[in-house]
N, C-alpha and C positions, 0 to 999 in steps of 0.2 A: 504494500500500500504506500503509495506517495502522499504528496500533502493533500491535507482535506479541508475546506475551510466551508463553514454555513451560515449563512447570516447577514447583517447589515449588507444587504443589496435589497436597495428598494422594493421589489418583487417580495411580499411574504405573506404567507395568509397563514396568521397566526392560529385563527380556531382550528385550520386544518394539522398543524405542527402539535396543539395541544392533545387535538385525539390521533392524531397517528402517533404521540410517545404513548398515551394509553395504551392503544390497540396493541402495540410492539411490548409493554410492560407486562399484558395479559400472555399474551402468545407465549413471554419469555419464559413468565412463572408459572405457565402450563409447562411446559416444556421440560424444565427445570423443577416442577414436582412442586413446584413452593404456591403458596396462597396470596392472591392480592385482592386482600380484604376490602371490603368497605373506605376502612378509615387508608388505610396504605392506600388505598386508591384516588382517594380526599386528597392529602398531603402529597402527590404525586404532581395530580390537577394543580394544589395552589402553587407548587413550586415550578410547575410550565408554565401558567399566566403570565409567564414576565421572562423577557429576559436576564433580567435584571437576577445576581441572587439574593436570598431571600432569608434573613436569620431564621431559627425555630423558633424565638418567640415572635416574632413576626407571621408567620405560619398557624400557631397555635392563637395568636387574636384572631386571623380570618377561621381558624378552624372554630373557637370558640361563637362563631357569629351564627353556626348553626348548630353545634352541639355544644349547650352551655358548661356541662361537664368534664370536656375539655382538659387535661391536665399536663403538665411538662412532659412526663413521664411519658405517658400516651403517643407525643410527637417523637418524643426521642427514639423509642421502641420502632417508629415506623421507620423514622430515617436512618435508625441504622439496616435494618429491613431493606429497603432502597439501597443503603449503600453496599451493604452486601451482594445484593444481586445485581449492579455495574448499573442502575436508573439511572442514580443522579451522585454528584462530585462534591465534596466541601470544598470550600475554598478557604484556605485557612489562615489568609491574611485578613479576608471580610469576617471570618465565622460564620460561612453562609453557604447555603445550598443552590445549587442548580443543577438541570435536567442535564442528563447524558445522551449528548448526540448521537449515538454509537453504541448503544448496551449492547449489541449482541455478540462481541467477541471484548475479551479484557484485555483493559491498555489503562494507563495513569492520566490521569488528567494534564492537559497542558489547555492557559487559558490567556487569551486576550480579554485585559480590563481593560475599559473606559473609566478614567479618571473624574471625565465630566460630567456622563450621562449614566453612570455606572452599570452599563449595559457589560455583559460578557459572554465570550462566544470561546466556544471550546475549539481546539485546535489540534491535529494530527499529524504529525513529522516524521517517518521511519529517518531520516538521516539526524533529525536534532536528534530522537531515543537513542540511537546510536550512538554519536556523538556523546552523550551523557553518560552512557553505560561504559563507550572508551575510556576517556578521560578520567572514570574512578577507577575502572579498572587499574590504568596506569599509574595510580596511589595504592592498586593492593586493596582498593574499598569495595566491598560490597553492597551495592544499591540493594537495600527492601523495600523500601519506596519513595517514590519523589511527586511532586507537584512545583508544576512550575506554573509562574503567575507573571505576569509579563502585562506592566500597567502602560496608560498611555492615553490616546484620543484615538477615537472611531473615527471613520469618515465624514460622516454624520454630522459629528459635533465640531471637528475641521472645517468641514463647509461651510457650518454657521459661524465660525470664528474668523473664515477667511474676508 
């Protein structure tokens, strides 16, 4: 696989990107024997409305708007659920979730932020994972896992700054 990139091109029809990551979360956790419950399916949906990511207490107020009972705990349980089965990625500079463009085969997250709009689009490189996985190599390190987060200005936000 070479690079892959999705996103900020004008062209996007969001409702469709929200249920085709459901549709693919279902299939997945068919597939994969696992359950996507109700509520894992809830937290899935608020965490695709945007691309933007999205804290869990941020998550757990829109989840609270329709089930008052709602608790941390509850959120936490699902997101790691999700995160387990490659859904969706922290990001661990924001502390915040977003949907996995790609769950169906396992890779680390690599992400373009936007600084200004804090939009983020997840990103696919077989030469930069390479590159990464060389370069510790050549320290004798061994990678268990990386996230790379790579901030900056969309195009987007460029154009209206230009």
């Amino acid at each position: 696989m070479t690079e892959t990139v999705s996103g900020w091109s004008g062209r996007h029809d969001h409702n469709s990107c929200v249920a085709d990551a459901i549709e693919t979360a279902e299939s997945i956790c068919r597939t994969r024997g696992t359950r996507l419950t109700p509520l894992r399916r809830k937290v899935l949906e608020l965490i695709w409305s945007s691309h933007r990511p999205i804290g869990a207490y941020a998550v757990l107020g829109q989840l609270r708007d329709e089930r008052d009972n709602a608790a941390p705990p509850t959120v936490y349980r699902a997101l790691d659920f999700l995160m387990e089965e490659g859904l969706v990625h922290r990001i661990q500079s924001l502390n915040a979730f977003v949907g996995c463009s790609e769950p169906e085969h396992a890779h680390a997250g690599m992400f373009l932020i936007c600084q200004t709009c804090g939009d983020a689009l997840e990103i696919e490189d077989d030469k930069l994972d390479e590159a990464i996985h060389n370069a510790a190599g050549a320290h004798g390190f061994a990678v268990q896992r990386r996230m790379v987060e790579i901030t900056g200005t969309c195009p987007g936000c460029a154009a209206k700054a230009a």
